[in-house]
C-alpha positions as semicolon CSV with decimal commas, in nm:
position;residue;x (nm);y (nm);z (nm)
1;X;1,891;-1,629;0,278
2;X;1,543;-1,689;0,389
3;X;1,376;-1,467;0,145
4;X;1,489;-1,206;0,416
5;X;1,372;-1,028;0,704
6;X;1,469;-0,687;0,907
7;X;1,471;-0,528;1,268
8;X;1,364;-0,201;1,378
9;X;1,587;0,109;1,318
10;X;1,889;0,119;1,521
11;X;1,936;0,350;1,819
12;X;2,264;0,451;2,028
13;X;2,242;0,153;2,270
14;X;2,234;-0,123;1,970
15;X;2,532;-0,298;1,817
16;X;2,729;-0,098;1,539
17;X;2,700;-0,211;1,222
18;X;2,951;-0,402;1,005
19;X;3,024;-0,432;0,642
20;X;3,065;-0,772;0,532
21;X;3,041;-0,721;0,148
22;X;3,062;-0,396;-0,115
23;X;3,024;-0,330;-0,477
24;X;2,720;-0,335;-0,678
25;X;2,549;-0,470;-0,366
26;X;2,617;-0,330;-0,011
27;X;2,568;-0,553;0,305
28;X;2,639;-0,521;0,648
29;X;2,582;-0,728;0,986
30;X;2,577;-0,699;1,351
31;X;2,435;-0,922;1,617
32;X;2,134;-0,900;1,727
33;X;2,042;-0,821;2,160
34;X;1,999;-1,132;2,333
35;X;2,031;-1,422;1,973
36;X;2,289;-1,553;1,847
37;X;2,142;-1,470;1,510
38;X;2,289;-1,141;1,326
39;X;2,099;-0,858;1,166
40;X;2,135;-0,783;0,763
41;X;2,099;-0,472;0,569
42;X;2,174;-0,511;0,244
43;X;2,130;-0,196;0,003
44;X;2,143;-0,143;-0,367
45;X;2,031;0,044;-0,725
46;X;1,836;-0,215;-0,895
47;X;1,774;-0,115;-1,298
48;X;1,379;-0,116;-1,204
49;X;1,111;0,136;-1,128
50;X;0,938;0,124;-0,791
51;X;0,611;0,022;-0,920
52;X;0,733;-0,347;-1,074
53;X;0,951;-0,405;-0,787
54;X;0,637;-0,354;-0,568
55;X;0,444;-0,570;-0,796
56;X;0,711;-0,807;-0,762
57;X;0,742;-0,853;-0,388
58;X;0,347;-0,819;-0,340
59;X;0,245;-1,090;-0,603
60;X;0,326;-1,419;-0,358
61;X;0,171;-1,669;-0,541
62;X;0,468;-1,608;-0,878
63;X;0,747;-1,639;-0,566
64;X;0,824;-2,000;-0,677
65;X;0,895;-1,927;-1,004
66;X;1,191;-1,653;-0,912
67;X;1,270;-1,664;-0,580
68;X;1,564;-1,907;-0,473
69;X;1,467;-2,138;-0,301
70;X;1,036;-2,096;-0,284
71;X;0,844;-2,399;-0,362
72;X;0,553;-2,215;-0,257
73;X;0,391;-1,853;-0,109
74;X;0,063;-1,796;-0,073
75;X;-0,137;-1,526;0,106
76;X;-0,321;-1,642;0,370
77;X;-0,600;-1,393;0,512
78;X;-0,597;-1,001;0,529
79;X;-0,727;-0,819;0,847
80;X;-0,923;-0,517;0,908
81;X;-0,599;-0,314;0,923
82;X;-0,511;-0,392;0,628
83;X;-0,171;-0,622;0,691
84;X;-0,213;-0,910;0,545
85;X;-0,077;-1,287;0,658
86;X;0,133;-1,503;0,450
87;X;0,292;-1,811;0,426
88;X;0,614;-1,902;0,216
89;X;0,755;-2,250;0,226
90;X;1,124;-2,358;0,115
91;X;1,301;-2,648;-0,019
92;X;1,663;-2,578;0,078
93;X;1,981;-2,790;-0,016
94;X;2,189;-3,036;0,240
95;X;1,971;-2,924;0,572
96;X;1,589;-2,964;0,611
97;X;1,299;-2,787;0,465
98;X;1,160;-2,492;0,657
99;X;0,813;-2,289;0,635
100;X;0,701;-1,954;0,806
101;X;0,396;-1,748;0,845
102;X;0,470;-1,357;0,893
103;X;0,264;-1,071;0,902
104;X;0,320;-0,814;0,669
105;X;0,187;-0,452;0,693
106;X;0,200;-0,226;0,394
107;X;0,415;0,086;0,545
108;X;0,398;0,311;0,179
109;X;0,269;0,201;-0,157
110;X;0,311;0,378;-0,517
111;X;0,077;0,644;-0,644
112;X;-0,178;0,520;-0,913
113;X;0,043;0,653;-1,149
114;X;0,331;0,441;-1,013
115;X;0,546;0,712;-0,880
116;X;0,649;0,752;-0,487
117;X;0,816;0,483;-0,286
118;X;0,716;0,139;-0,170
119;X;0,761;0,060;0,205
120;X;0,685;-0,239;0,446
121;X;0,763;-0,435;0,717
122;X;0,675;-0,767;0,866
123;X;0,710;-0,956;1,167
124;X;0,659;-1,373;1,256
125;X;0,350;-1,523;1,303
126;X;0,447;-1,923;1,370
127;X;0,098;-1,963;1,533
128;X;-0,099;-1,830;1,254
129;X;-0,108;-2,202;1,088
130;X;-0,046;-2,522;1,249
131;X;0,314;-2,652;1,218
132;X;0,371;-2,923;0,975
133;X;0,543;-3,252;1,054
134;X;0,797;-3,243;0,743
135;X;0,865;-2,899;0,771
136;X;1,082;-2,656;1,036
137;X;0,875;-2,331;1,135
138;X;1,067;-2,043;1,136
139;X;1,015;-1,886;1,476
140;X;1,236;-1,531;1,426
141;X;1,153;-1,380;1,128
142;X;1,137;-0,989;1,098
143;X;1,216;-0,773;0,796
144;X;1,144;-0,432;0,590
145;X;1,195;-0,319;0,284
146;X;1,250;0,034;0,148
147;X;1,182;0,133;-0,252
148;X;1,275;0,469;-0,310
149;X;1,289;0,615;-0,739
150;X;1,612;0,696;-0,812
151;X;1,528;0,848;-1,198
152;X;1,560;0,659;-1,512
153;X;1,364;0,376;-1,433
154;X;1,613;0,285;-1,133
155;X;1,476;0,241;-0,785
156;X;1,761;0,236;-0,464
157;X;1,629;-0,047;-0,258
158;X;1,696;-0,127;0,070
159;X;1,633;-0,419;0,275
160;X;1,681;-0,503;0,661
161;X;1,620;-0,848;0,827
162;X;1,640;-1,067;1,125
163;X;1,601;-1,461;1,068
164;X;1,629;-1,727;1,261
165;X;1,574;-2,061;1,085
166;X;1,572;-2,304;1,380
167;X;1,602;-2,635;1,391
168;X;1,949;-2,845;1,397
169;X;2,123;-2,544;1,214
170;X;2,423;-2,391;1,429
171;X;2,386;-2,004;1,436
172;X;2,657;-1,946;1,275
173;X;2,589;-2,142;0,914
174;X;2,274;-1,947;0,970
175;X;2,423;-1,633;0,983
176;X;2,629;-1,697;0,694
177;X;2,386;-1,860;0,489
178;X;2,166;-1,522;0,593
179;X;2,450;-1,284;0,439
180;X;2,545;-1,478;0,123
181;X;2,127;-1,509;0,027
182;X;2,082;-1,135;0,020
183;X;2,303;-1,122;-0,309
184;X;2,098;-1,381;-0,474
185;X;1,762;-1,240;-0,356
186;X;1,768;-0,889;-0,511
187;X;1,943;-0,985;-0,800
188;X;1,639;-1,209;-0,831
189;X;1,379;-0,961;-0,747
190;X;1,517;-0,698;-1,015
191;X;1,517;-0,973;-1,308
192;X;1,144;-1,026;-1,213
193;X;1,095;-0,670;-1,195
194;X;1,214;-0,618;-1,533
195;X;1,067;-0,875;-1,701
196;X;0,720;-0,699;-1,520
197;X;0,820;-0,371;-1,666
198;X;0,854;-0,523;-2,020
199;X;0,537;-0,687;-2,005
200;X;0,347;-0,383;-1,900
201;X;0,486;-0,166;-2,200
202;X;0,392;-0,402;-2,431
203;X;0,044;-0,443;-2,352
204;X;0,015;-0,026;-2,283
205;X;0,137;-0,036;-2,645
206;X;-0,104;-0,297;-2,755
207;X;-0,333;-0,048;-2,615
208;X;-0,191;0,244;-2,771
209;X;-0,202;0,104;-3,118
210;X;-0,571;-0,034;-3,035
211;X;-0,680;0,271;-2,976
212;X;-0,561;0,426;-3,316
213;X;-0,720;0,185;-3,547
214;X;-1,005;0,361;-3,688
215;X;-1,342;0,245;-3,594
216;X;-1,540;0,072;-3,922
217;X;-1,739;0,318;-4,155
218;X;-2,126;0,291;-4,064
């Protein structure tokens, strides 16, 4: 896992692609040029519209309280382009704690009336913040993610990444540990989207029956 990253589109020259687990969730793997570390894409139809998912990935500082793994996120400055730095620090089981700064540029956002698609990508920035002693900085760490409507309120999502998360960890426990997280990340991301989606219908209802109390004689 990682709370995921991607690589660039593939061309001709590049690795194929393998599938390394179907079903409700579709991932696939292949190494990436000159690391020992493998590429993800994982895709899937999460029961979700665009607009809550992008709420959901956008909004760092609830990441603790859904993502596995997140003790913290936090955004840390945004830049005249409009990307924006952030930093996300985990508390992982049996090897140590890790922390990484990426950059994240915003690729594609929803319309104001929450249709369209959602799109971004991101790519490491270890420098950004000095390196604490408890703490492994993740030094590869590259990702995108593509929200597209699918109708009824579902949104086909998918999600590319390249992570590397350094230290004593042998690249292969990585890799695995990369592939197995994916599952566990979306299925994550949709709950929060839902519970987003719930929450904004009831206050636009709230609103709704606000508005069709009659205002008091004069």
């Amino acid at each position: 896992m990682l709370i995921s990253l991607l690589a660039a589109p593939g061309t001709a020259a590049e690795p194929a692609w393998e599938t390394v687990a179907t079903g409700a969730i579709t991932v696939k793997a292949r190494p990436r040029p000159d690391s020992a570390v493998f590429e993800v894409w994982a895709e899937a139809d999460l029961d979700a519209p665009v607009k809550d998912i992008q709420d959901t990935l956008t909004t760092m500082d609830r990441f603790h309280r859904f993502m596995p793994y997140v003790r913290a996120a936090k955004e840390v400055s945004r830049e005249a382009d409009g990307s924006v730095y952030t930093y996300t620090e985990l508390g992982l089981p049996v090897v140590s704690d890790r922390d990484y700064v990426v950059r994240v540029w915003l690729d594609e956002g929803v319309n104001p009336d929450g249709s369209g698609s959602f799109r971004c990508h991101w790519q490491a920035a270890p420098d950004k913040l000095p390196a604490r002693d408890s703490l492994v900085r993740v030094k590869v760490n590259e990702g995108r993610w593509e929200v597209t409507p699918k109708g009824n309120g579902k949104s086909h999502v998918v999600y590319r990444f390249a992570a590397d998360p350094g230290g004593m960890l042998p690249a292969w426990a990585a890799n695995y540990g990369n592939r197995r997280g994916v599952s566990g990340t979306l299925e994550a991301i949709e709950k929060e989207a839902q519970r987003r989606q719930k929450e904004r219908a009831a206050t636009a209802q709230k609103a709704e029956q606000a508005s069709a109390v009659p205002s008091p004689a004069r």
